[in-house]
C-alpha positions in Angstrom: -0.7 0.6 -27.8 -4.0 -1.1 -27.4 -7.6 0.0 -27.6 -7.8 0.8 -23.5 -5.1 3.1 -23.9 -5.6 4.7 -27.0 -8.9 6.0 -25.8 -8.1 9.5 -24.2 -7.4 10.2 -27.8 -10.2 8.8 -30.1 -12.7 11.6 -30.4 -9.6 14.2 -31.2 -8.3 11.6 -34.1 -12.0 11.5 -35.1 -12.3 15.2 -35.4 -8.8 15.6 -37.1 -10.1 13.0 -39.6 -13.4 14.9 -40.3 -11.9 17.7 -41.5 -9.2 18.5 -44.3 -6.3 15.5 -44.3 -4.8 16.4 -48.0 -2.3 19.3 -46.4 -0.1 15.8 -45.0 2.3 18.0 -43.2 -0.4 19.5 -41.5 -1.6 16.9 -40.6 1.5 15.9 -38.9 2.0 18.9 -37.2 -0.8 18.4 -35.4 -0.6 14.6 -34.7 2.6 15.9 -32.8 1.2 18.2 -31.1 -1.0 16.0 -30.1 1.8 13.9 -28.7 3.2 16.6 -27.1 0.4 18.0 -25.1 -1.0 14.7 -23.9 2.1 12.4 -23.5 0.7 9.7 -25.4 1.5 8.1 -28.7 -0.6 9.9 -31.0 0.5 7.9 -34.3 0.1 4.8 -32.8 -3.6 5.6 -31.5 -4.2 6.7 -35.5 -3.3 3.3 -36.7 -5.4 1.7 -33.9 -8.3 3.6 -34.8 -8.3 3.4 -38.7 -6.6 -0.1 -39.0 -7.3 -1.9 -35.1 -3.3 -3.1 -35.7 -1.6 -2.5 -32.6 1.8 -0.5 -32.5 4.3 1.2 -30.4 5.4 4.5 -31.5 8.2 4.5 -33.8 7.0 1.5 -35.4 3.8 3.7 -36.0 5.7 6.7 -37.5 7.6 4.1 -39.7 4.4 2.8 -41.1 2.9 6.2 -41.1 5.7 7.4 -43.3 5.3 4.3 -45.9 1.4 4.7 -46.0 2.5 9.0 -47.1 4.6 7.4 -49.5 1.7 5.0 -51.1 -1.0 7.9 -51.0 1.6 9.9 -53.5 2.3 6.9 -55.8 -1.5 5.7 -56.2 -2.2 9.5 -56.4 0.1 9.9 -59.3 -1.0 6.8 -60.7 -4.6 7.6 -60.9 -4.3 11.0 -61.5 -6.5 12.2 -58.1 -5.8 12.2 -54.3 -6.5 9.1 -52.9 -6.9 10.2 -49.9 -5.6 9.2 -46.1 -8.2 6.0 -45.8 -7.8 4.5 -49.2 -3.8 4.9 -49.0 -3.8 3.5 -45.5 -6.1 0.3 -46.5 -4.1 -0.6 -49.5 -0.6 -0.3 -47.6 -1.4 -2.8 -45.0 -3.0 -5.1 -47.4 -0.9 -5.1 -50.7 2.3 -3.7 -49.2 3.1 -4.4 -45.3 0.2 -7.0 -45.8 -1.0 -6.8 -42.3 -4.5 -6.9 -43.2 -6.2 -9.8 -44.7 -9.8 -9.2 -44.6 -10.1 -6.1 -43.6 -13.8 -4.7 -42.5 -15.1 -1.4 -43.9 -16.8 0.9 -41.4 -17.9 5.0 -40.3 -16.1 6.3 -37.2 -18.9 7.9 -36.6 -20.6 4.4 -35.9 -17.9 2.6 -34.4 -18.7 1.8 -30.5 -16.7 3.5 -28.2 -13.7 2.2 -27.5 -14.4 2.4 -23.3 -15.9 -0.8 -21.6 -20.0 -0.7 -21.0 -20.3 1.4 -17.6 -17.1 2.5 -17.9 -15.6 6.1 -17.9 -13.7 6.2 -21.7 -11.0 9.0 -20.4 -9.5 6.7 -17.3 -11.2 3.4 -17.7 -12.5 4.0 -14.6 -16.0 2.9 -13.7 -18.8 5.3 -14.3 -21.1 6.4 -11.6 -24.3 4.5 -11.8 -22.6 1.1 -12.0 -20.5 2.4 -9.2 -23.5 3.1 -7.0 -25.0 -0.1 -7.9 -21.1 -2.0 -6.7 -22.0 -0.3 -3.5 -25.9 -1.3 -3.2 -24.5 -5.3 -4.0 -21.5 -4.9 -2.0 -23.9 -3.7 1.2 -26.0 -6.8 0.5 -23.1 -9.3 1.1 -21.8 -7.1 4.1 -25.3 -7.6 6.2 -25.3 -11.4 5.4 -21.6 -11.9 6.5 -21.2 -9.2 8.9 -18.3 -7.6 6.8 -17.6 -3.6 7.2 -17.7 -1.8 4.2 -16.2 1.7 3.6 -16.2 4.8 0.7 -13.9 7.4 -0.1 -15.0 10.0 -2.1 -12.4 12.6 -3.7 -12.4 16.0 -5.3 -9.2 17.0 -7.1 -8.7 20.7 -5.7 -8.9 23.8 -8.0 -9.3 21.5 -11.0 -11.5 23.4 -13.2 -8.7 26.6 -12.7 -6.0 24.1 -13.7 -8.0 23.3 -16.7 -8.0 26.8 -18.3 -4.4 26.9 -17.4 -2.7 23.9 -19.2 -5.7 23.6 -21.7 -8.1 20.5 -21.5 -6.5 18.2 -23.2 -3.1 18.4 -20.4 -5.8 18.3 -17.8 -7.3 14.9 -19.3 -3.5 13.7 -19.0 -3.2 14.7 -15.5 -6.7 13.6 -14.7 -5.9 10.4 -16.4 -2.9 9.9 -14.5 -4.5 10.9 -10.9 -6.9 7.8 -11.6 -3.4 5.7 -12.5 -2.3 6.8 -9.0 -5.8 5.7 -7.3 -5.4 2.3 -9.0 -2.1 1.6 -7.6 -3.1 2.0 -3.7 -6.3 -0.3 -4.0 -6.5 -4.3 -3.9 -7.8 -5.9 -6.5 -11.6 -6.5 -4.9 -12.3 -2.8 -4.6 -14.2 -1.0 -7.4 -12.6 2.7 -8.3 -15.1 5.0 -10.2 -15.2 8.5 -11.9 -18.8 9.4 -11.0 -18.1 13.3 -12.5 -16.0 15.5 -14.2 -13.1 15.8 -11.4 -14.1 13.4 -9.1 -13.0 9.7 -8.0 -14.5 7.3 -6.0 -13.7 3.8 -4.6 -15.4 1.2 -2.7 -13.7 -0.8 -0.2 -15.2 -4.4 1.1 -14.4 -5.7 4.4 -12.6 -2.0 5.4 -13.3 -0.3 8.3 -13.3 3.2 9.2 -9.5 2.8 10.1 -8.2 1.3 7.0 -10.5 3.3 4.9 -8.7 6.5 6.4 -5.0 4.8 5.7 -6.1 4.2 2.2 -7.3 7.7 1.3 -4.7 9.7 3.2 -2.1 7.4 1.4 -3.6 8.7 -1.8 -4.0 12.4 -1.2 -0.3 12.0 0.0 0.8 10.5 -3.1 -1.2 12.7 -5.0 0.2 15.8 -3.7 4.3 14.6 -4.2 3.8 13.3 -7.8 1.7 16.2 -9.2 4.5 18.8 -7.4 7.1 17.4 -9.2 4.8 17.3 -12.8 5.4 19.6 -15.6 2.5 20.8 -17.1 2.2 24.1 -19.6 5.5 25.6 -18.3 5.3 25.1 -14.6 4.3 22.6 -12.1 1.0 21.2 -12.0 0.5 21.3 -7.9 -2.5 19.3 -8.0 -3.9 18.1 -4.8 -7.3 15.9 -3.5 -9.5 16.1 -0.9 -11.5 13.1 0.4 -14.2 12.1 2.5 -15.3 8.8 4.2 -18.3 6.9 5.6 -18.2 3.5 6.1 -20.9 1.0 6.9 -23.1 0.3 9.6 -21.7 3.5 11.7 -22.7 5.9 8.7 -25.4 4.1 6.7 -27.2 1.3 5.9 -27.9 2.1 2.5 -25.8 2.8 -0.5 -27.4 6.9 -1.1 -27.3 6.8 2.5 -23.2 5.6 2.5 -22.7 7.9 -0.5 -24.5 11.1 1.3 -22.4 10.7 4.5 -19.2 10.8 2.5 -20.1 13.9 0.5 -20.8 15.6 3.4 -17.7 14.6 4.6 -15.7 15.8 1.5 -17.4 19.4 1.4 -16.2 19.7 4.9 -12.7 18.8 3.6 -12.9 21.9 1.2 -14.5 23.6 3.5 -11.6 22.9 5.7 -8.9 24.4 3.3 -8.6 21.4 1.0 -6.1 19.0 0.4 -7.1 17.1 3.7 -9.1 13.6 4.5 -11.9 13.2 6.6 -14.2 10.9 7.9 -17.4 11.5 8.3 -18.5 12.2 11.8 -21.3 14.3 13.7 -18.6 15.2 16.7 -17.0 17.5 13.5 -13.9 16.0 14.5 -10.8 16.4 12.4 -8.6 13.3 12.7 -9.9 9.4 13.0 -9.1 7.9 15.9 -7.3 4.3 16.3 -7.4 1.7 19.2 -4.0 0.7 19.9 -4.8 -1.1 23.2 -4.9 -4.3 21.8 -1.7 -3.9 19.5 0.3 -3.9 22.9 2.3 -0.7 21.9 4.0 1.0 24.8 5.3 4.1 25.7 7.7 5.7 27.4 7.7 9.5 29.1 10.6 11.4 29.2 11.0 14.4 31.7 11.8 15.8 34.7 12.0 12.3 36.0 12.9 8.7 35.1 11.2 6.8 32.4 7.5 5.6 33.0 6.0 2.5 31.2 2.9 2.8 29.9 0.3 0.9 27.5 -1.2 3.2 24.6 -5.0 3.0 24.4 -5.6 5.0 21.2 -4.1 7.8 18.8 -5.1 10.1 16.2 -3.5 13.1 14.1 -3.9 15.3 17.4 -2.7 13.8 20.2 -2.8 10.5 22.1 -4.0 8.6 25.1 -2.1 5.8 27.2 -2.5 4.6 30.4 0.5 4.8 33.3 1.7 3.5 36.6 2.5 7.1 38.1 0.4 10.5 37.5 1.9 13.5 34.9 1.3 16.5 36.1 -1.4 18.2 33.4 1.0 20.7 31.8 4.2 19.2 31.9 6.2 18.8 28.5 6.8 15.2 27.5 8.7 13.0 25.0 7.4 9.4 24.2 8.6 6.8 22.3 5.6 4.5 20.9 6.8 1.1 19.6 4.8 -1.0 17.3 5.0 -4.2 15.3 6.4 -7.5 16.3 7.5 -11.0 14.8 11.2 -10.8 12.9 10.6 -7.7 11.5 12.2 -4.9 13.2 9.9 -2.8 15.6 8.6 0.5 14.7 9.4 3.4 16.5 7.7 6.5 16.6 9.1 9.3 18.7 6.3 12.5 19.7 6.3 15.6 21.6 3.6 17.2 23.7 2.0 18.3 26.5 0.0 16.4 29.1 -3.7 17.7 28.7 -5.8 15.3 31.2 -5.3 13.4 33.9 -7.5 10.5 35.6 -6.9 8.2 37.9 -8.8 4.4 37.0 -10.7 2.9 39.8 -10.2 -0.9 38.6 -6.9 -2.0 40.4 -4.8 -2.6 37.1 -0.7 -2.3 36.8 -1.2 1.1 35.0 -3.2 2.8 37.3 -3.6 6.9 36.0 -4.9 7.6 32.5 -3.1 10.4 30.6 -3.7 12.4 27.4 -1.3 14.3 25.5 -1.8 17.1 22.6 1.0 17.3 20.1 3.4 20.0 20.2 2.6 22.5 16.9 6.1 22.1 16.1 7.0 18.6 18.0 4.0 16.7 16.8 4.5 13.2 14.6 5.5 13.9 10.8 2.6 13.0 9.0 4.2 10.2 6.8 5.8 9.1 10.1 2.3 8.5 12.0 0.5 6.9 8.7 3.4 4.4 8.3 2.9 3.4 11.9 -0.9 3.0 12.1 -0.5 1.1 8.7 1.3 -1.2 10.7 -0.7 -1.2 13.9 -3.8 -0.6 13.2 -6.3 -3.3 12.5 -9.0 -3.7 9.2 -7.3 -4.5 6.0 -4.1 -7.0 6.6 -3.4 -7.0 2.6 -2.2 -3.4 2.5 -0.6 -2.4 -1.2 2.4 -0.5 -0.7 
């Protein structure tokens, strides 16, 4: 265990250490307790913390059984309690002799053990140094020209979960939430923690479409691991919402940026929670992506033969591709939207609808009618389905982490 990851647990060692450590067995009860509510390796975080030696977990409870052993013999020796400190020091230096020069300081004066600016519960960035990576970021966007993009997030119903599973299993889970953030951004963007159940990220040269693959990703993967997590006898359920403004559409400023998003995350709570959304004044629901230059086709199945067609754009709703022959508006279709290219094997996407517009183009081009479709309730794409293939054909962020 190392400093960074012993944190969660520093000011509850501090506070067991304050008060009465000569009942040992106690002690231990409640060091496993410890373990046991929070999943991480209480004795080891006790050694960090008195001795800075770091250890895994059974070598701690090895050394934490030989410094109990020394506290009784000195005790008997000198005919008083030691005490849990004194035993501890003169173990590592006269018996496991770990220690060499060994420096003598209060707890209570000890730095925290969380990086300046950041947040000491996930390591996560706090939010004033966020807000200024957004205000710098913003300044290298409008000299290069790069698009810049935010996602703010709310964990759903946290403060409910909190009574429920007691605050120290919410830190775990709130700790491992900001894990889960980590592992969907590249290394350039900035997460943050800018309040109590809140996470943030910043996202350089993203757009308004790779911003809303990133945080849909995320609220996905929050809502499968946290079904499957224990937590105070049943599962934990926990599930984000998420809003999004990106720069220039949005703001030009970073309280400007930040204000767009939140608006756009209260309307995600407002909207039922658990759910993404980008910020825009048409209210609408899902982002829309140009596929037009992607060259995706599609293909119309119903009461007569296939018809080619080139997509123009897509969303969560419904779609809108251009055709050599006129659909009827109303008439039930199937389409088959392919995707990708080079030696990898071409996505396929398969939807169901119904043809909602029709508009012939006046330019003279090989697709000659404009159509739009509105997914079927029931035959619309699964939502993993369509966020796999806009990861692939959309453009904005061509480094993607899985």
């Amino acid at each position: 265990m190392n400093r960074e990851e012993a944190g969660p647990l520093r000011d509850q060692l501090v506070q067991l250490l304050a008060e009465d450590t000569h009942n040992t067995e106690r002690l231990a009860a409640r060091l496993d307790v410890l373990a046991r509510e929070t999943g991480l390796d209480a004795h080891a975080a006790l050694l960090l913390l008195l001795t800075q030696l770091p250890f895994d977990e059974d070598e701690a409870r090895e050394h934490w059984e030989g410094i109990l052993a020394q506290r009784h013999a000195m005790s008997l020796s000198l005919g008083r309690d030691v005490g849990l400190r004194v035993a501890t020091l003169d173990y590592f230096m006269n018996v496991n002799r770990r220690l060499v020069q060994p420096a003598l300081i209060d707890l209570a004066l000890e730095p925290s053990t969380a990086v300046s600016g950041s947040d000491a519960l996930t390591g996560l960035l706090r939010d004033r140094p966020f807000r200024a990576g957004v205000q710098s970021e913003l300044r290298r966007a409008r000299r290069y020209g790069h698009p810049v993009a935010v996602a703010l997030f709310d964990l759903d119903a946290f403060a409910a979960l909190n009574e429920r599973v007691t605050p120290l299993v919410a830190d775990r889970l709130l700790r491992e939430a900001a894990m889960l953030l980590g592992n969907k951004i590249r290394d350039i963007d900035l997460a943050a923690r800018p309040g109590e159940d809140e996470l943030a990220v910043l996202l350089p040269e993203t757009d308004r479409n790779g911003a809303y693959l990133v945080a849909e990703r995320f609220r996905r993967e929050i809502e499968s691991h946290f079904s499957r997590r224990d937590a105070a006898g049943g599962k934990a359920a926990l599930t984000v919402s998420g809003g999004i403004a990106a720069y220039p559409e949005d703001g030009t400023d970073a309280e400007g940026l930040l204000a767009r998003a939140a608006q756009a995350l209260y309307q995600a709570k407002a909207a039922g929670k658990n759910v993404v959304l980008l910020h825009t004044p048409e209210r609408r629901r899902f982002l829309r992506f140009d596929l037009g230059t992607r060259r995706a086709e599609v293909e119309v199945v119903g009461a007569r033969d296939l018809a080619g067609g080139q997509v123009r754009n897509t969303s969560g709703s419904g779609l809108l591709f251009t055709s050599p022959e006129p659909i009827d508006v109303g008439e039930g279709v199937e389409i088959r939207l392919e995707g990708g290219g080079g030696p990898a094997p071409r996505r396929v996407l398969t939807l169901r609808g119904r043809v909602v517009r029709l508009e012939e183009l006046p330019s003279a081009e090989d697709e000659r009618f404009e159509v739009g479709v509105a997914f079927d309730p029931e035959g619309g794409p699964p939502e993993g389905d369509l966020l796999e293939f806009l990861e692939g054909a959309a453009s904005g962020r061509s480094d993607e982490t899985s």
